[in-house]
N, C-alpha and C positions, 0 to 999 in steps of 0.2 A: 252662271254664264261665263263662257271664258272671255275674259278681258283681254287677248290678243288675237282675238278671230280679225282679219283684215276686213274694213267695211267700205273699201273701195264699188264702186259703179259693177268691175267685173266679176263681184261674185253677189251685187245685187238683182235678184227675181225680176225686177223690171227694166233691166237694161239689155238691150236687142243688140248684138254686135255687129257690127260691120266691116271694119275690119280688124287691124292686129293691133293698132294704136286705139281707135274710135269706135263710137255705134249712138245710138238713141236712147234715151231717156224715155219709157212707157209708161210714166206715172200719170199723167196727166189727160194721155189719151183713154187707161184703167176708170181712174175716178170721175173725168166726165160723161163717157160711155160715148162719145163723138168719133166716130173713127178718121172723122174727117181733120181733126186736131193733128197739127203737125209738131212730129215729135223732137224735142231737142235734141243737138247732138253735142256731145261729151267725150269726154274723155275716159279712157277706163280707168283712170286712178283717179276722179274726181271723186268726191264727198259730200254726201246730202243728208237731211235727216228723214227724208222718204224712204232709205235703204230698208232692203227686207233680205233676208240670206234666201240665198238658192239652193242651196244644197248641192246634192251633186251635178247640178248644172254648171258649174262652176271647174269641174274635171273638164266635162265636155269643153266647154269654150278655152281650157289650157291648151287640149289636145291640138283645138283647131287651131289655135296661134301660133302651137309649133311647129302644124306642119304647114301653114302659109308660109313662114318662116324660112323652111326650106329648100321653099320656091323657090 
């Protein structure tokens, strides 16, 4: 496993983003099956032990960052 893959909120599988700073936390509303569980919001460099890697989802939500960015 590499020992410096970053394990921030933005390149974890259950983080929804919202915008270039922010988005939600999907764990909870996953593992309860509630869709009505309202989801927390975070930060994208926040840290949890929930984290799961996304893989290349994680290009994707660069891309969108940079081009909100240069809005």
């Amino acid at each position: 496993m590499n020992n410096l893959m970053n394990t921030s909120c933005l390149n974890c599988k259950y983080y929804m983003i919202h915008d270039a700073k922010t988005g939600f936390c999907r764990v909870e509303v996953l593992t309860s099956g509630n869709r009505q569980t309202e989801k927390p919001k975070v930060s994208s460099e926040n840290r949890c032990e929930k984290w799961a890697d996304c893989g290349q989802t994680y290009y994707i939500r660069l891309g969108w960052i940079k081009n909100m960015n240069k809005e």
